[in-house]
C-alpha angles and dihedrals in degrees: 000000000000123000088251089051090045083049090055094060097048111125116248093233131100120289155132114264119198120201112217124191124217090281085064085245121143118245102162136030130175134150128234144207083207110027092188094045092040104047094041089058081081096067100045096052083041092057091051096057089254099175079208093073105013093089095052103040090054086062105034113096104165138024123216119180136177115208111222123178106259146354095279095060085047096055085048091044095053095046089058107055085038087062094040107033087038082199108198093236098058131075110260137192105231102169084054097166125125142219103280118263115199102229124198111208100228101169090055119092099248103021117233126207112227137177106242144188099174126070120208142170098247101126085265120136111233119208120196146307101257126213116241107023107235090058083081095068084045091068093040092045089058094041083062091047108043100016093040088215105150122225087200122139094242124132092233090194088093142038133255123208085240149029118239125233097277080067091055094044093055095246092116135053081208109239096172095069117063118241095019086101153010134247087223094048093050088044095051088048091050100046077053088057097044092054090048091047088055098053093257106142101139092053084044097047086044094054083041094052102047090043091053088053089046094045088051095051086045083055084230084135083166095060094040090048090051087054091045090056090046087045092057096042092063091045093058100042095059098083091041103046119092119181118171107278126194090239127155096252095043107120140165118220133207132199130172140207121180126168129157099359090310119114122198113189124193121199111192115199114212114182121174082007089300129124104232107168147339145218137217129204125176137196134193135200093026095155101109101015089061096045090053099039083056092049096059087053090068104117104261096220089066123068121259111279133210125290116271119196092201118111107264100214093187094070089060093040091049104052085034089065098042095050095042095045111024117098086006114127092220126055123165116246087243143031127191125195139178096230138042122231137196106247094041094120103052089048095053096051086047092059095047097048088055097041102043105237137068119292119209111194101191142195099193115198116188129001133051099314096056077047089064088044086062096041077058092050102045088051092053080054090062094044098055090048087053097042104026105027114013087040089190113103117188116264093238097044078050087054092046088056089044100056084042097063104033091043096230119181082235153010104291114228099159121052122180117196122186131190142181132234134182141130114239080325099303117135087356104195124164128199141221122207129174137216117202145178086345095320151076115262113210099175074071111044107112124201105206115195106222096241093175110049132080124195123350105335102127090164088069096038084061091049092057101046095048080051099045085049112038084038089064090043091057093042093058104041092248124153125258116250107246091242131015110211122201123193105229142064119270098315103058080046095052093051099050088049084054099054092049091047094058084052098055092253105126099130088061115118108242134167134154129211117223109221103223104039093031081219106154111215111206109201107248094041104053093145092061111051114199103241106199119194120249107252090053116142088212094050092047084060107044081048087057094055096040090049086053103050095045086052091048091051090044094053095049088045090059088041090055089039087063103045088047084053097045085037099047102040105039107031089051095073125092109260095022118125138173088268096045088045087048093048102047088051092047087050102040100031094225149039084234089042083058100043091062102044113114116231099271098054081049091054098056096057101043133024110286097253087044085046086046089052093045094048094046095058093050098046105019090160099052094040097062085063099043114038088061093063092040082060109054 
């Protein structure tokens, strides 16, 4: 059956169709109140040379669908094999992360606090999002300090023979060794954690209160001085600290600036009628996705109209809100965009039938909120100028986006990158450069020759080169680097994790970019590699870093394969010393240059029995022939 006979027995009940091309990929996705109607509409605009559809009916081969009840299931339906399938046709949300979430690992044995950007079903309790986003670390950052809950790596089901740093420094109760703590101890800190997560300060204050007075008349004045300081600390955080509420005046607000096929987007966060962050997100090539998502908006009850080559804002606006809200447990009470779009109304209705209040998605036209809408828009401008035209980003707006994405505890201003080089494991070396303050810092680039390992093993190479380093820095009382950077894919990332684990470091920021995918892989979320465009100011620096280290390894590895090669021939002759083998390079210029002297340049050089031996080894053939006559 063709693709137009499949088209004719489509039911004409709501449902999500998905285009195939002749690879049985998926390359377009949307959802209908009327699949056969809807779907049929392709052809039609196909037939009439409609440059919306043209491009995607001349690669479509086949047509799936999946019938739901009712326009709502559609919308979440759509969303989900969008953000599966990622088919090349459709508008997609590339730069997918959300605001952080702290998340307390309830179902483990001794329960951990992370910052998150991923919600799973995992028996954790999830606590945000948070605005702005490093407000998130904040709180973390104090659950270490006064809660002394640790966000290490560990597997805490087992016991180590020692605790790391975080358990000197008083950040830890110490769970991985056995008899530092209690279970009833590390129960009592997290259910603390948990009541100051929820918003519960006056219960907290209340359990803090009445164990301080028990500890004092238990004349544990430690312990009760240990509940007064935490006392005080959430006294004084509750003015400061801000979370995401479900307030009247929280709203979400959207601006646009598109030019040449290249789409800049500005969300703009306001909480307690505050603006507390924004958001950018940028598109490029635009030209022909944009013109067929607009055409799908087109109400389905009205006949196909004529191609319009405008920038149909609505399409964008529309897969951007379903992608960014849908399946979020958090969505603001309002929502105000610049442009209208066709399918508004059912969107709304399906987020507030998830979150559990009413959602207004809004096109203001006058007043201050359209005002907001411009300030939105003027902002976008300046986006697309940064990203698209100017091309030159900051450094420290590159840092921010940096820390953003990588979720670092802080700004990063040192980054360390390693890498490995070797040619099938000889003369293994591996090198260390540094970015700093916005620039690569040579005086403390550092070349490391692999002593341990024997033959291709460049996982364990890695391992012994994160020890070697982050030893001495221990050792010294140096401080450690904000992010350590490996060239390689998950192996290389797993071995240095390895290496700083056996050191205590688990708290330490690592990734690893892979070469060929540029994917960039962050320990601790392995499953979910971070893909930069590629115009993407970030990506171009963590490529620069990459790219220098790998040239700096390669270098020493050339350097090394020399001096093997200069080593290993020459000094394995009888009569060859370190001065002979110095003398015939400075002369000759090469091993290679040496190799092939006759006997007469050798022996102007050395002495005539040490030339005859040189030149012997070299051309053992040819000497059995000659040295008899020179003899003579």
């Amino acid at each position: 059956m063709d693709l137009e006979q499949k088209i004719r027995t489509l039911p004409a009940k709501p449902g999500v169709y998905l285009y195939k091309n002749a690879e049985g990929e998926v390359i377009y996705v949307g959802k209908a109140k009327n699949l056969r109607s809807r779907v049929r509409s392709y052809l039609l605009e196909a037939s009439q040379a409609n440059a919306k559809t043209g491009s995607l009916m001349r690669e479509a081969v086949d047509v799936d669908y999946i019938m739901v009840a009712n326009e709502h299931e559609a919308l979440a339906l759509e969303n989900n094999l969008i953000k599966q399938r990622k088919p090349r046709f459709n508008i997609l949300l590339r730069d997918d992360k959300t605001y952080p979430y702290v998340k307390l690992t309830l179902a483990d044995r001794y329960p951990k606090v992370f910052v998150t950007r991923r919600l799973r079903k995992d028996g954790g309790a999830y606590y945000g999002p948070y605005f702005p986003g490093n407000l998130a670390y904040r709180i973390a950052e104090l659950i270490h300090r006064s809660f002394l809950l640790p966000s290490c790596k560990l597997d805490l089901r087992r016991y180590y023979p020692r605790p790391c740093l975080q358990y000197y420094i008083k950040r830890c109760l110490g769970p991985c060794v056995e008899g530092l703590t209690t279970p009833e101890a590390y129960r009592e800190s997290v259910r603390d954690a948990q009541m100051f997560l929820e918003g519960r300060a006056d219960d907290l204050e209340k359990s803090l209160q009445q164990r301080m007075e028990e500890a004092a008349m238990a004349e544990q004045y430690e312990l009760a001085a240990k509940y007064r300081d935490l006392l005080i600390t959430i006294s004084q955080l509750q003015e400061k600290q801000r979370i995401a509420t479900v307030e009247n005046d929280d709203a979400d607000v959207f601006g646009y600036h598109y030019e040449n096929g290249m789409l800049a987007v500005n969300l703009f966060h306001m909480r307690g009628g505050k603006i507390v962050d924004r958001r950018e997100f940028f598109w490029e090539d635009l030209q022909e996705l944009e013109l067929f998502e607009s055409a799908i908006e087109e109400d389905e009850e009205q006949p196909a109209m004529a191609a319009s080559t405008d920038f149909q804002a609505g399409a964008v606006f529309s897969a951007l809100l379903k992608q960014l809200y849908i399946d979020q447990n958090y969505v603001p009470r309002t929502v105000y965009l610049p442009v209208e779009f066709a399918d508004r109304p059912a969107l709304a209705a399906l987020l507030a039938e998830h979150s559990g209040h009413r959602v207004d998605i809004a096109v203001p036209v006058r007043g201050e909120r359209r005002s907001l809408v411009d300030l939105a828009g003027q902002n976008a401008k300046q986006s697309y100028d940064q990203r698209f035209r100017v091309m030159q980003p900051t450094e420290k707006l590159i840092q921010e986006s940096l820390q953003d994405i990588l979720m670092l505890p802080e700004l990063p201003r040192r980054i360390e990158c390693f890498d490995i080089s070797h040619i099938q494991g000889a003369e293994t070396v591996a090198s260390m450069v540094v970015w700093e303050s916005g620039g690569m810092k040579k005086s403390d680039y550092r070349k490391f020759k692999i002593k341990t390992v024997e033959g291709v093993d460049d996982f364990a190479s890695m391992r012994e080169v994160i020890t070697r380093r982050y030893k001495r820095l221990q050792e010294e009382n140096q401080p450690m680097p904000s992010l350590i950077l490996v060239d390689g894919g998950l192996g290389q990332l797993h071995a240095a994790a390895e290496a700083l684990e056996d050191l205590g470091l688990t708290t330490q920021p690592l990734a690893s970019i892979a070469k060929r995918e540029e994917l960039i892989y962050l320990y601790g979320q392995e499953d979910e590699p971070i893909v930069l465009e590629r115009r993407s100011p970030v990506l171009h620096l963590i490529q620069r870093v990459r790219d220098e280290s790998h040239r700096f390894a390669i270098t020493y590895h050339r350097k090394r394969r020399e001096m093997r090669d200069r080593d290993s021939e020459l000094l394995g002759i009888p009569g060859v010393g370190a001065r002979t083998r110095t003398r015939l390079i400075e002369h000759f210029g090469s091993l290679r240059s040496v190799q092939q002297a006759d006997l007469a340049a050798l022996t102007a050089v050395v002495p005539q029995k040490i030339a005859e031996a040189i030149y012997a080894h070299f051309h053992a053939e040819e000497a059995e022939a000659t040295l008899p006559i020179l003899g003579q």
